[in-house]
Residue frames as qw, qx, qy, qz and C-alpha x, y, z in Angstrom:
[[0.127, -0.927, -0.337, -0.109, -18.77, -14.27, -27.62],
 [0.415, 0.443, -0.334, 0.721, -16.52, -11.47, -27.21],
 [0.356, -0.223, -0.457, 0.784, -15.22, -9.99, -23.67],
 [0.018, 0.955, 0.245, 0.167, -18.24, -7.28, -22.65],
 [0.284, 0.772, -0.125, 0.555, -16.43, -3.95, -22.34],
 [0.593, -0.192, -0.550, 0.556, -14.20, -3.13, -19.30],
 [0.041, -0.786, -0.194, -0.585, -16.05, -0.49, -17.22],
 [0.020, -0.585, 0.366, -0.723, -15.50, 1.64, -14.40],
 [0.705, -0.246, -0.099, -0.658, -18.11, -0.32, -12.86],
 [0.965, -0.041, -0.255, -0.052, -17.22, -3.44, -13.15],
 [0.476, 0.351, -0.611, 0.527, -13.37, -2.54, -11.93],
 [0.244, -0.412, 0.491, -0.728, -14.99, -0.90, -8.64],
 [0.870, -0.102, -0.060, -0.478, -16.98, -3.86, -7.99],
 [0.737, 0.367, -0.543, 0.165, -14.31, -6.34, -8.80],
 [0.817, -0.573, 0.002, 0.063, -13.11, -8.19, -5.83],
 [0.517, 0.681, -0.309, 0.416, -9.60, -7.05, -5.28],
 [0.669, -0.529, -0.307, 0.423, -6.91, -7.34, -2.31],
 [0.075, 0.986, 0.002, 0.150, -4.96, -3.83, -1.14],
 [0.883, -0.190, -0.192, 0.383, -1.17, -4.48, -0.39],
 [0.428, 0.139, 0.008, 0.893, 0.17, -0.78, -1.07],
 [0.213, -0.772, -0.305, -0.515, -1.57, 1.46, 1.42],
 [0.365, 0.291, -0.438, 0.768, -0.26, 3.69, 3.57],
 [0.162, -0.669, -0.706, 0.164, -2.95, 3.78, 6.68],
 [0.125, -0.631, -0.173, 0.746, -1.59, 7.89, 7.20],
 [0.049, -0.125, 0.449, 0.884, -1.87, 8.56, 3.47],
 [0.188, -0.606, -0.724, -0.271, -5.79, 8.01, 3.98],
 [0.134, -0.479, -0.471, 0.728, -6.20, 11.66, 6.17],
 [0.183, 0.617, 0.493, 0.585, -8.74, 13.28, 4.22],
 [0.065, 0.343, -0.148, 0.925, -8.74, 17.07, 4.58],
 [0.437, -0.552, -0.087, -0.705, -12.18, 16.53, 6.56],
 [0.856, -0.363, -0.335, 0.155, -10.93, 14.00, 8.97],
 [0.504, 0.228, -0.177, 0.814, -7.62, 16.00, 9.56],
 [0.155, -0.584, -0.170, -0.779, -9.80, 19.13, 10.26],
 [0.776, -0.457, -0.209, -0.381, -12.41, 17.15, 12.88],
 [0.850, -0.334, -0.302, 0.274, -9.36, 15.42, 14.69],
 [0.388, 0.396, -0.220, 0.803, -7.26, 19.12, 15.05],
 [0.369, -0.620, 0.026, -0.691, -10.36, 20.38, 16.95],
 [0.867, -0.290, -0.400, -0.070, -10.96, 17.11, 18.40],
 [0.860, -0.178, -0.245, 0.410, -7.39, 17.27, 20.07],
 [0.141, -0.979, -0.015, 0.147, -7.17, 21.48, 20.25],
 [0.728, -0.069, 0.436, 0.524, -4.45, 21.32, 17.79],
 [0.115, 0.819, -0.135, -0.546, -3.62, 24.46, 15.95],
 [0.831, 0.243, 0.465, 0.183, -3.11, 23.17, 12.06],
 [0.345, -0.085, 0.498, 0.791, -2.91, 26.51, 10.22],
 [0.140, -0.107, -0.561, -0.809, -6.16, 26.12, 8.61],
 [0.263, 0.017, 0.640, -0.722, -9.78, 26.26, 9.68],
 [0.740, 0.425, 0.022, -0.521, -11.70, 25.10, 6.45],
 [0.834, 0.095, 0.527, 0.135, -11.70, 21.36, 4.67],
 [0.507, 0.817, -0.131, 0.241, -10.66, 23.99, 1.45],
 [0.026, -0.860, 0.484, -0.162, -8.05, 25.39, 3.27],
 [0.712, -0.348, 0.608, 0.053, -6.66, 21.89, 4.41],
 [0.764, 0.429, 0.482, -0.012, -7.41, 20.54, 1.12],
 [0.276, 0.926, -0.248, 0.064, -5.28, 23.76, -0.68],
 [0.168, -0.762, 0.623, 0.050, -2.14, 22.61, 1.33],
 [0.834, 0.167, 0.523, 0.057, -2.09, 18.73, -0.71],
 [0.628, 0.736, -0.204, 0.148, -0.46, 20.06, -3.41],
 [0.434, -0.658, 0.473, 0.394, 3.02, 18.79, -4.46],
 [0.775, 0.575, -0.234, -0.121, 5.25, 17.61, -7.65],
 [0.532, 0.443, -0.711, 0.123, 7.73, 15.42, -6.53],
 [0.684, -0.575, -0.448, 0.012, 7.96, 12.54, -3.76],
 [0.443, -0.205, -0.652, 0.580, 10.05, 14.92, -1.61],
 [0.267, -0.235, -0.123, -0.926, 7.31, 17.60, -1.79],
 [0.585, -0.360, -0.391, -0.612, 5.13, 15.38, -0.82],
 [0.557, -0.286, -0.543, 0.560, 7.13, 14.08, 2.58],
 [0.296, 0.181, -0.176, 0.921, 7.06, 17.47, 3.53],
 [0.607, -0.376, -0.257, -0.651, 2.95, 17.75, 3.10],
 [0.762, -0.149, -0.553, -0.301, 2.70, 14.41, 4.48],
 [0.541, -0.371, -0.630, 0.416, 4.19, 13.71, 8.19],
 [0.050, -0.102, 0.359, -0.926, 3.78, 17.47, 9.43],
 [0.544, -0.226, -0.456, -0.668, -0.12, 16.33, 8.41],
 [0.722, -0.284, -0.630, 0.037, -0.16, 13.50, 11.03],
 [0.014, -0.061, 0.466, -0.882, 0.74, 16.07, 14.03],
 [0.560, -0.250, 0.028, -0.790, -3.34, 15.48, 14.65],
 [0.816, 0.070, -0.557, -0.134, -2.73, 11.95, 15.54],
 [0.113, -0.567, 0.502, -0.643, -2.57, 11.65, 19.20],
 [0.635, -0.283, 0.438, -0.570, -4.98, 9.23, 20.34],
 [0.289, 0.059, 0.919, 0.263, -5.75, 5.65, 19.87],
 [0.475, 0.699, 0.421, -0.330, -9.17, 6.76, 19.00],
 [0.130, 0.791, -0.210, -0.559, -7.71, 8.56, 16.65],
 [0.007, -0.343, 0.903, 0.258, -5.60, 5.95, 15.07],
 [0.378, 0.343, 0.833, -0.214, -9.02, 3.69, 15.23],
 [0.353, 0.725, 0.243, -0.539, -11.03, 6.73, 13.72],
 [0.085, 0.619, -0.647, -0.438, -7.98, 7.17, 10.39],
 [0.268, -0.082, 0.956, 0.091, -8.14, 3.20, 10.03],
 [0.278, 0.293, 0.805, -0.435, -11.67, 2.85, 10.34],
 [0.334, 0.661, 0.031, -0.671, -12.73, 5.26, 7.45],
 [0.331, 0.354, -0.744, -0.460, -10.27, 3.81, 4.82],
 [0.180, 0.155, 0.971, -0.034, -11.82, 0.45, 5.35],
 [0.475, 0.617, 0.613, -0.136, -14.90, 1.55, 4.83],
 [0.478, 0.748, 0.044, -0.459, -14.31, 3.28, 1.95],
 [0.067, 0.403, -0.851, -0.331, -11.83, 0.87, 0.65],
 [0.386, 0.195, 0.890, -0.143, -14.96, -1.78, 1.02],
 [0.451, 0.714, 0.125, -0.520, -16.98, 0.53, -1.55],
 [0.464, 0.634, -0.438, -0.437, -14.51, -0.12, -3.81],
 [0.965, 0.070, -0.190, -0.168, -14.60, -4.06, -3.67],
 [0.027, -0.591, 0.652, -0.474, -11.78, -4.36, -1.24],
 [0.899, -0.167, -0.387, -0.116, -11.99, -7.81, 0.29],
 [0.828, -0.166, -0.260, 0.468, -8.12, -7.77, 1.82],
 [0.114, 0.911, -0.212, 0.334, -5.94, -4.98, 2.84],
 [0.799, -0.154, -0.161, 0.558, -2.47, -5.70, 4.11],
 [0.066, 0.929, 0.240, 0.272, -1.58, -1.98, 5.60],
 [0.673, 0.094, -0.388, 0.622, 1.37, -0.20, 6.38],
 [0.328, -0.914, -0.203, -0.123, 1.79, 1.82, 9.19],
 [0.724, 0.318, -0.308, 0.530, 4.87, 4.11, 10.64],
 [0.615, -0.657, -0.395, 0.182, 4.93, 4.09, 14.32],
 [0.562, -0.129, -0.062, 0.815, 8.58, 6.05, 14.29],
 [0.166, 0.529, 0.396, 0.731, 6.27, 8.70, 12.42],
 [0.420, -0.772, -0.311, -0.361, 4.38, 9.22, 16.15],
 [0.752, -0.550, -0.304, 0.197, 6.34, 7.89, 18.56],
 [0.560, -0.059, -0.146, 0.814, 9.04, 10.82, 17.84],
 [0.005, 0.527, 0.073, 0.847, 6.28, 12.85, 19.03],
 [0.089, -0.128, 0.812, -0.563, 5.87, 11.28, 21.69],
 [0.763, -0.120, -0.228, -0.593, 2.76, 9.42, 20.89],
 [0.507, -0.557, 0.629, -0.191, 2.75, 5.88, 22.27],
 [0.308, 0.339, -0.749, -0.478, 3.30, 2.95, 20.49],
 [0.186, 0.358, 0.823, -0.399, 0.96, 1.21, 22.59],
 [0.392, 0.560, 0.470, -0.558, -1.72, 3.45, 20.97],
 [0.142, 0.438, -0.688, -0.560, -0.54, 3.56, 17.40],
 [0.060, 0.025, -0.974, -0.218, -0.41, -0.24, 17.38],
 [0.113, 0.437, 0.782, -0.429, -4.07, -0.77, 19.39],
 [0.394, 0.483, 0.326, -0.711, -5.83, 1.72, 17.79],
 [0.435, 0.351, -0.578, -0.595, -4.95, 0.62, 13.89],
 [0.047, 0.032, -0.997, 0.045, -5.18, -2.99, 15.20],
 [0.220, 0.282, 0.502, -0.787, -8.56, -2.36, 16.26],
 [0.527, 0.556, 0.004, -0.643, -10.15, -1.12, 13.39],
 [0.506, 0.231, -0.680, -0.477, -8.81, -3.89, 11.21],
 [0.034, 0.224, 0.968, -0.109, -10.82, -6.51, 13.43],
 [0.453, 0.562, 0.302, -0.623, -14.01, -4.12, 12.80],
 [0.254, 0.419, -0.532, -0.690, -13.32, -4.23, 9.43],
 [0.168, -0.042, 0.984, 0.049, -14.49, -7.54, 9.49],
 [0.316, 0.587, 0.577, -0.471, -18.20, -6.39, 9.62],
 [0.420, 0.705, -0.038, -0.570, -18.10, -4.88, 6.73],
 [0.888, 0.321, 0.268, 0.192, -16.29, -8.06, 4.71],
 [0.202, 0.874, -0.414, 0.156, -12.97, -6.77, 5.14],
 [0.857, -0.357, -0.137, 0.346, -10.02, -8.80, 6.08],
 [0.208, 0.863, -0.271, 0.372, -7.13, -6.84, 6.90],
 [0.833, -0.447, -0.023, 0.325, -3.67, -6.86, 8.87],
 [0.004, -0.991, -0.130, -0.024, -0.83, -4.87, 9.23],
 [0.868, 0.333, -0.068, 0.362, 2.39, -3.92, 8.22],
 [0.588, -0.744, -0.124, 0.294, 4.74, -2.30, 10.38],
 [0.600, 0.685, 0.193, 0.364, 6.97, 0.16, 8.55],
 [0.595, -0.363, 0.097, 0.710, 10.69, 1.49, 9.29],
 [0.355, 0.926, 0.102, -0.072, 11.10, 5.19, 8.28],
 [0.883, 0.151, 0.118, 0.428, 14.32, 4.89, 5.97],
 [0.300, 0.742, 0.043, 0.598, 15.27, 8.21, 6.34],
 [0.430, -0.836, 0.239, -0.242, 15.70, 7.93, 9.97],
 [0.130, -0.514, 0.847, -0.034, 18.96, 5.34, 11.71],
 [0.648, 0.024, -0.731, -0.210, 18.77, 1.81, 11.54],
 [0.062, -0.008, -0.714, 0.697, 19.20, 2.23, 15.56],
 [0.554, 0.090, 0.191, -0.806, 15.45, 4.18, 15.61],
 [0.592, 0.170, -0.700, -0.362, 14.57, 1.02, 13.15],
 [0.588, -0.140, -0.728, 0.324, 15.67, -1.82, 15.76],
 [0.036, 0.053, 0.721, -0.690, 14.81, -0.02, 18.75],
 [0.705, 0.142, 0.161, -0.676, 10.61, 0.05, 17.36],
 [0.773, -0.049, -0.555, -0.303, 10.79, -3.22, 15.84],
 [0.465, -0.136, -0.833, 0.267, 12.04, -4.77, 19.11],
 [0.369, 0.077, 0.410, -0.831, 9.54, -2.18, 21.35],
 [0.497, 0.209, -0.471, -0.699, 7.06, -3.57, 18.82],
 [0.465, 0.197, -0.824, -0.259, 7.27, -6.92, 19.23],
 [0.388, 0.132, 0.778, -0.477, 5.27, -7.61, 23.11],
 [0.561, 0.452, 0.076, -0.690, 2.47, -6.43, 19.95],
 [0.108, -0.200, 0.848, 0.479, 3.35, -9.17, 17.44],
 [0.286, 0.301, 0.891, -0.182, 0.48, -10.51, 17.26],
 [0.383, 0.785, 0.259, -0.412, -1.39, -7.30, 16.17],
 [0.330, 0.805, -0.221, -0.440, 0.65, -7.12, 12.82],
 [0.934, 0.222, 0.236, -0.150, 1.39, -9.53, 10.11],
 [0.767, 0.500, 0.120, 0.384, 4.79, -8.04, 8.73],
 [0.160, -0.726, 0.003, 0.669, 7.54, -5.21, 8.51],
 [0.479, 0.763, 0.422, 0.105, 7.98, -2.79, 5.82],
 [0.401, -0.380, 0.048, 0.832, 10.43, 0.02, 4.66],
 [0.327, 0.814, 0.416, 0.240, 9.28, 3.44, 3.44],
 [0.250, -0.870, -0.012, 0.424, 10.14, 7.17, 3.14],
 [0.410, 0.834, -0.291, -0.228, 12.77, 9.13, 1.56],
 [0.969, -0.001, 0.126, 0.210, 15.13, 6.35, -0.34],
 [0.429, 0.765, -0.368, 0.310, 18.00, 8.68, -1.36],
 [0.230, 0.503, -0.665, 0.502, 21.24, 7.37, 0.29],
 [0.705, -0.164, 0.348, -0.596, 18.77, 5.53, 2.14],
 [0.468, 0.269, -0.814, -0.214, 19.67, 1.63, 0.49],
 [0.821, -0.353, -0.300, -0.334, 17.91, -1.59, 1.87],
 [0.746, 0.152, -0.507, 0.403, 21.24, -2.91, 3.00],
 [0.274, -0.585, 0.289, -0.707, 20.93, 0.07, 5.72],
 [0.460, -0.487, 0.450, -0.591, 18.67, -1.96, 7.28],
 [0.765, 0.160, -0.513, -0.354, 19.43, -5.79, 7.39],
 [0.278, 0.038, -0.851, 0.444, 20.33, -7.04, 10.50],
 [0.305, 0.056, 0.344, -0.886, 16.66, -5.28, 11.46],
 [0.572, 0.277, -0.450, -0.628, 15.21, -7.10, 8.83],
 [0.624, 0.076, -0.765, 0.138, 16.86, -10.49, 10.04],
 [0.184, 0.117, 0.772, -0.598, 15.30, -10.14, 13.50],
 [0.600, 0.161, 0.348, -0.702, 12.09, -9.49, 12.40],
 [0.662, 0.295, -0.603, -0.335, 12.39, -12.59, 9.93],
 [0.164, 0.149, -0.874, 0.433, 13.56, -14.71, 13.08],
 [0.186, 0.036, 0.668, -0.720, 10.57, -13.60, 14.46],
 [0.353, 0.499, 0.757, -0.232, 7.85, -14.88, 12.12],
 [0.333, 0.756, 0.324, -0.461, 7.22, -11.96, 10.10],
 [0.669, 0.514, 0.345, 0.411, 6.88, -11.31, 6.47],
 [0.367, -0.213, 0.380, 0.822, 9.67, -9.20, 4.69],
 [0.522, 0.683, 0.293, 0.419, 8.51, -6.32, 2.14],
 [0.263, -0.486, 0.131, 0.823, 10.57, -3.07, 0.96],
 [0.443, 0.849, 0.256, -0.136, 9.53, -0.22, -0.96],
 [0.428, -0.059, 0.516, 0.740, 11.84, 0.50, -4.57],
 [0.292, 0.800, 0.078, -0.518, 10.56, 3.74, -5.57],
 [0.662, 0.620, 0.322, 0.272, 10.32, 4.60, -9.02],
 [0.457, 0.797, 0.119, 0.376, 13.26, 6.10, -10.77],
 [0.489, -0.861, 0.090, 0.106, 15.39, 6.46, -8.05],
 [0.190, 0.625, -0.751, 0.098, 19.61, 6.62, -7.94],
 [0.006, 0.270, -0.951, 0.147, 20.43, 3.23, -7.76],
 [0.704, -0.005, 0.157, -0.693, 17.12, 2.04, -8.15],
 [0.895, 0.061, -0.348, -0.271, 18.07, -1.15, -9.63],
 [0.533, 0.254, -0.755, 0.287, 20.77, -1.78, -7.58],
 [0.402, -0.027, 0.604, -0.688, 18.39, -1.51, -4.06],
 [0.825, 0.159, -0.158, -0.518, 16.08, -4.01, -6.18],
 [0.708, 0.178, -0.603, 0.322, 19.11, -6.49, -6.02],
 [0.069, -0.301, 0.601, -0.737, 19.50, -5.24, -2.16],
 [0.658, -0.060, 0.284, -0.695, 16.09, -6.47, -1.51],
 [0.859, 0.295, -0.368, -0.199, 16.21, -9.42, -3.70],
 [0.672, 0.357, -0.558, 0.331, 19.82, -10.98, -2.95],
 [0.271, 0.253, -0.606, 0.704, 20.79, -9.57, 0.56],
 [0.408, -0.276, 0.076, -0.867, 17.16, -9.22, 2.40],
 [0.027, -0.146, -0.984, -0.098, 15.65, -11.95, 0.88],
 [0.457, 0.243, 0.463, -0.720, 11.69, -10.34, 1.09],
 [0.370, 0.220, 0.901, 0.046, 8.56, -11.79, 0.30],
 [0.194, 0.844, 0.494, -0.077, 7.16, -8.62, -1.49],
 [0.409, -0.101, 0.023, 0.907, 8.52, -5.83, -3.25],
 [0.102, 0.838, 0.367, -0.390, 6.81, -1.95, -3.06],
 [0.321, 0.786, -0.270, -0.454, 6.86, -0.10, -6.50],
 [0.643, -0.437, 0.609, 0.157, 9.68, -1.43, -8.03],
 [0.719, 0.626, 0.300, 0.029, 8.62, -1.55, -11.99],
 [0.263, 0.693, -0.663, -0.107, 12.72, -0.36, -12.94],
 [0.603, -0.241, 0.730, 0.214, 13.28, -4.05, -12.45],
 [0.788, 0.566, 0.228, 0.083, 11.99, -4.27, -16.12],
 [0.334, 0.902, -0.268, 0.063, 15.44, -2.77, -17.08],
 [0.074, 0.456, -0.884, 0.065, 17.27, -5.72, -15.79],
 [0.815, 0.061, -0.371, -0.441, 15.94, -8.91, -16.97],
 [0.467, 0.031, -0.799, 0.377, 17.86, -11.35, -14.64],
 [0.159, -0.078, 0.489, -0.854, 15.91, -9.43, -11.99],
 [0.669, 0.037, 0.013, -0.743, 12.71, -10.20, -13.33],
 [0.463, 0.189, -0.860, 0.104, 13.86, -13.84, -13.65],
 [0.236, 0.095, -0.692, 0.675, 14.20, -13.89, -10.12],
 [0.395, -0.064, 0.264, -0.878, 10.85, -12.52, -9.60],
 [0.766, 0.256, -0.269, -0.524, 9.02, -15.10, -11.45],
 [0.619, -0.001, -0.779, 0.101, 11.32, -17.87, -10.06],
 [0.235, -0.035, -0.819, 0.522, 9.88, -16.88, -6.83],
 [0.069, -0.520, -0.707, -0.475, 6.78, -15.71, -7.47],
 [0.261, -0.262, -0.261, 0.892, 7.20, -12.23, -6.07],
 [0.028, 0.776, 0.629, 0.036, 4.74, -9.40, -6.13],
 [0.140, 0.117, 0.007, 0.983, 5.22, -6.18, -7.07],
 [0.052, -0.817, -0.435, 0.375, 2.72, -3.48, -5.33],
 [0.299, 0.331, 0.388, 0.806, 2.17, -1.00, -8.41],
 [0.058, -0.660, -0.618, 0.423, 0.79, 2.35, -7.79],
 [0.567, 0.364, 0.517, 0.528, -0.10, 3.75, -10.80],
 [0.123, 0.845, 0.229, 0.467, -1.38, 7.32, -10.01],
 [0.434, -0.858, 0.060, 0.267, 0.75, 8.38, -7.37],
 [0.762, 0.007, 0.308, 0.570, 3.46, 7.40, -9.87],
 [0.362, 0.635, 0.470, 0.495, 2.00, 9.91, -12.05],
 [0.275, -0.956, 0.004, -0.104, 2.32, 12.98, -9.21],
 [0.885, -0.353, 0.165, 0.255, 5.94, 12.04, -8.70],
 [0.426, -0.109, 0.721, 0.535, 7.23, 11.27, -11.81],
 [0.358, 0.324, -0.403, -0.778, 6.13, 12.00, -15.52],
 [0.569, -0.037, -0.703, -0.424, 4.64, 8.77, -16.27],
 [0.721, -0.290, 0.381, -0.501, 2.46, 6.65, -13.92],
 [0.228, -0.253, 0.938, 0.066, 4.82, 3.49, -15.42],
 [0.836, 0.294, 0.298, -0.356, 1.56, 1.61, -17.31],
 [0.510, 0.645, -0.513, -0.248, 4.02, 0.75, -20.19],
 [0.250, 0.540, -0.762, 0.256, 5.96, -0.96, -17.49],
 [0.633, 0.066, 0.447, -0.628, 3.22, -2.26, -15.62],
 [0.802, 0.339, -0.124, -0.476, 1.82, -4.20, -18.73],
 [0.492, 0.573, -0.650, -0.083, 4.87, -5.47, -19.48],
 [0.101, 0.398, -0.882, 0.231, 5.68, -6.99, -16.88],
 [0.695, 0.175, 0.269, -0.643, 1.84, -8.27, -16.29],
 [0.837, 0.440, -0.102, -0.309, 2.17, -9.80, -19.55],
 [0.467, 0.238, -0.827, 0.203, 5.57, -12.08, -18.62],
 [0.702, -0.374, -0.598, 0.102, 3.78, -13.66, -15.91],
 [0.289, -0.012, -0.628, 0.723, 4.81, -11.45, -12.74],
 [0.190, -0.646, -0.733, 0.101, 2.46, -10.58, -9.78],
 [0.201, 0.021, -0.205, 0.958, 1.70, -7.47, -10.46],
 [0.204, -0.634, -0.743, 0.066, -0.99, -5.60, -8.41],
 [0.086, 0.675, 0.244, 0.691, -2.64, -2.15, -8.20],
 [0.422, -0.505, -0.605, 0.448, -2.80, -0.18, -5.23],
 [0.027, -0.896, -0.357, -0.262, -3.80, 3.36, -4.05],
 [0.642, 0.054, -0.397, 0.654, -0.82, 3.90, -1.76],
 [0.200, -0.159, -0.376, 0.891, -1.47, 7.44, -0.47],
 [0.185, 0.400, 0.678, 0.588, -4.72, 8.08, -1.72],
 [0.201, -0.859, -0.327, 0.339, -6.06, 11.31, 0.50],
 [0.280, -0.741, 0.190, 0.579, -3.55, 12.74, -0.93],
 [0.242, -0.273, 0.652, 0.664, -3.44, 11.71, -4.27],
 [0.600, 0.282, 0.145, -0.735, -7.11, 12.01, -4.73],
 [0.732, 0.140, -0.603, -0.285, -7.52, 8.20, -6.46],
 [0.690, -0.414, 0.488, -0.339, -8.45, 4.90, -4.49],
 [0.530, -0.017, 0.824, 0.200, -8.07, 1.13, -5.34],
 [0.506, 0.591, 0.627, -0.042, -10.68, 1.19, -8.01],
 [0.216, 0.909, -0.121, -0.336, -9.49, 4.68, -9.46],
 [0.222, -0.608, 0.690, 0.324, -6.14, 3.25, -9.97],
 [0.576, 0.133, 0.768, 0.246, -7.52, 0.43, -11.90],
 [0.272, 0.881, 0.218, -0.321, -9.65, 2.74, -13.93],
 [0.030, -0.937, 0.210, 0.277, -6.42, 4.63, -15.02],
 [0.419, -0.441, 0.763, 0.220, -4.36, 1.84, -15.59],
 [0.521, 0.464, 0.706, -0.118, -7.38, 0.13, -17.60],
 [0.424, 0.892, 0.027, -0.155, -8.02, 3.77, -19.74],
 [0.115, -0.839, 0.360, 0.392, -4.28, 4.41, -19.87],
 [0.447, -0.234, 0.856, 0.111, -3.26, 0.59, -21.41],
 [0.609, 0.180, -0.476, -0.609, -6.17, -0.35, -23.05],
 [0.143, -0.134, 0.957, -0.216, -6.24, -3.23, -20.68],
 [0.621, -0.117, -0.510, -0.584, -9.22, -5.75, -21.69],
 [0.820, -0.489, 0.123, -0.271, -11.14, -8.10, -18.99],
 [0.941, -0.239, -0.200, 0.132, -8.19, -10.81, -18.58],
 [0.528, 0.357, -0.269, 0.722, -5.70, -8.57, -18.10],
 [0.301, -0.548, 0.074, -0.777, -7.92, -7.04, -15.26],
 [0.856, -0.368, -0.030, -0.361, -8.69, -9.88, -13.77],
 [0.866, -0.109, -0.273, 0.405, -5.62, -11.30, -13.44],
 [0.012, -0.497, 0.365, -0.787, -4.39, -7.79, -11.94],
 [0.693, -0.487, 0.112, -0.519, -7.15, -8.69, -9.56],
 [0.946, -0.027, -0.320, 0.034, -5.96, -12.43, -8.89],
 [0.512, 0.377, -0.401, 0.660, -2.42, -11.52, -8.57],
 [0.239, -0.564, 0.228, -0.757, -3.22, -8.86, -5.96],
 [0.929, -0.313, 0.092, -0.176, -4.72, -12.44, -3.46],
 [0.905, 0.175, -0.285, 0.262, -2.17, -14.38, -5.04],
 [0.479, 0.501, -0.350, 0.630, 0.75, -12.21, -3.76],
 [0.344, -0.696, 0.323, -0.541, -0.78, -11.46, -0.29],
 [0.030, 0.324, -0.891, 0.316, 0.26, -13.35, 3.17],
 [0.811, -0.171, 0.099, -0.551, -3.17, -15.02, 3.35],
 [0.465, -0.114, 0.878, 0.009, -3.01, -18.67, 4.23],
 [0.030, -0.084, 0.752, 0.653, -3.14, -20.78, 1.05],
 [0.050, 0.336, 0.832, -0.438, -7.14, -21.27, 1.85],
 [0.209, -0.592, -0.247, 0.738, -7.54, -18.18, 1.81],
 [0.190, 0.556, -0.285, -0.757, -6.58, -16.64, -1.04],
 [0.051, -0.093, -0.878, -0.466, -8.03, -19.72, -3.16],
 [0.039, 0.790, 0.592, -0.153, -11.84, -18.22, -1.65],
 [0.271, 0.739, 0.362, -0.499, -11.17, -15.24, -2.58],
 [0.158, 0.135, -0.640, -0.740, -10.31, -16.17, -6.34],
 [0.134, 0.323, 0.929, 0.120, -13.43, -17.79, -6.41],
 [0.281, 0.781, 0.343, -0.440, -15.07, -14.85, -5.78],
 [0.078, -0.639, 0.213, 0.735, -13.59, -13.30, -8.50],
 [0.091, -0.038, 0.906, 0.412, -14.73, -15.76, -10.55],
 [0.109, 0.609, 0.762, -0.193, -17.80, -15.77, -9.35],
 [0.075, 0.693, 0.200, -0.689, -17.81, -12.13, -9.97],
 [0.004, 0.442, -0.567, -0.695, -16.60, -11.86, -13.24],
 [0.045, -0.312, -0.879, -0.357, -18.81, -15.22, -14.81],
 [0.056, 0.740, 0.589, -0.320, -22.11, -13.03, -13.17],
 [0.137, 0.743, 0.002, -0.655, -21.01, -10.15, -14.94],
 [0.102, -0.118, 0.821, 0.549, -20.10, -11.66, -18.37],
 [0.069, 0.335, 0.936, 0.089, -23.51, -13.10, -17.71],
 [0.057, 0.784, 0.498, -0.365, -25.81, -10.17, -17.41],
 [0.118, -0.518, 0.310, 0.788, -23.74, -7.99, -19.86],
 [0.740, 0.590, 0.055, -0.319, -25.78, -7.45, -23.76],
 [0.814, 0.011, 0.427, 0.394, -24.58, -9.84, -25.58]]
């Protein structure tokens, strides 16, 4: 019997894990609004349009520029609860099971938020999540555009909190901004238990050679973006002898950059690496988990096992205990043999 068609449906349904989501790139224009009054913040604007008008960019440093002046309504934990609390549920709509989420404390605390509330309030909302059949945990993220000093002085403020977060992360602007910056930060917070990922924007200067920076000199268990490694095949080796994960985000790629990478995406899909879909910023980029498959799905031609093993991958590659992530392939099995089964022949 052939493969029933791959629909929209079935992708948002699909059980799927999130590993590339940025908790501040979830501020929709009507949450932004409700937490300016909330906190008698002057924004600019006074209508969910008028918030919603100033999202517009074409490139990723257009869109730094939108994107942390946005988070000047973040003040409370509530707040930080309230931000969390939404994407979950609306990442659970879209068959979200996991979410492994970054957050970038440096992003408040040089406004003098605390990092006490940051951490508590995101931490919070991913033990609610539970109710709704969410697991989730959190990734603590180093803004690469600031010292490696600011770096090491929040991962080691950070750490009374260890408990509340599962990992660190590097984001932001990568120009002149290499992993090697920060590696003696890195190597504490490896000492200390936690998992290792960096983000390898697409198409950057020196992109492949901050792919080898992360690879060789880091050592992480996860790489963010990162689809120029297809342009050095010893790299991709390397991925596959260690059964790395790449966190693809296929439409933000596409607001960046001319192409949203699906060429590169496939490929490497189709030599055996973990690659997985994510929504990364997705207030802002107006696509969630499920959209992104969609796109990737329409853009590819991708047929059901090439979805489903996008889905697999996406468990396989998170920090769940090994347990874990072997329940939730089952769902996916489960999901996928119920839908096979009810589909016209």
């Amino acid at each position: 019997m052939a493969s029933p068609a791959v629909t929209p449906a079935f992708l948002t349904g699909l059980p799927k894990c999130e590993l590339h989501l940025h908790l501040e790139g979830t501020l929709e224009p009507e949450l932004k609004l409700r937490l300016a009054n909330r906190n008698g913040i002057d924004i600019g604007q006074t209508t969910v349009d008028d918030v919603r008008a100033t999202y517009v960019f074409d490139s990723l440093a257009a869109f730094l520029a939108v994107y942390y002046p946005a988070m000047d309504v973040l003040v409370t934990e509530q707040d930080f609860y309230d931000l969390a609390s939404e994407y979950f549920t609306r990442a659970a709509a879209d068959g979200v099971r996991r979410v492994e989420a970054f957050f970038d404390p440096q992003a408040h605390t040089s406004r003098g938020v605390p990092l006490e509330a940051v951490i508590l309030g995101y931490h919070r909302a991913a033990v609610d999540a539970a109710a709704i059949g969410v697991s989730a945990d959190l990734i603590l993220c180093f803004l690469r555009d600031m010292s490696a000093e600011s770096a090491m002085e929040t991962l080691v403020a950070a750490l009374p909190y260890k408990e509340h977060f599962i990992g660190v992360g590097l984001d932001s602007d990568e120009r002149n901004n290499p992993p090697a910056k920060f590696a003696e930060v890195f190597a504490l917070a490896r000492t200390e238990g936690l998992k290792l990922t960096m983000h390898c924007d697409i198409d950057q200067v020196g992109s492949i050679d901050n792919i080898r920076q992360v690879l060789d000199e880091i050592g992480v268990d996860r790489i963010d973006h990162g689809t120029n490694i297809v342009e050095n095949p010893a790299l991709v080796e390397i991925l596959l002898e260690r059964g790395i994960g790449l966190t693809c985000c296929p439409v933000s790629n596409s607001f960046v950059t001319e192409d949203m990478k699906a060429t590169e995406m496939v490929d490497l899909l189709r030599l055996g690496v973990k690659v997985t879909l994510n929504s990364d910023d997705p207030a802002y980029f107006g696509a969630y988990i499920a959209d992104n498959y969609v796109a990737l799905a329409e853009r590819a031609q991708l047929g059901l096992d090439d979805v489903v093993t996008l889905a697999k991958n996406s468990f396989e590659a998170s920090w769940l205990p090994d347990e874990d992530k072997a329940r939730f392939i089952a769902e996916v099995d489960e999901y996928v043999a119920n839908w096979v089964e009810s589909s016209p022949a």
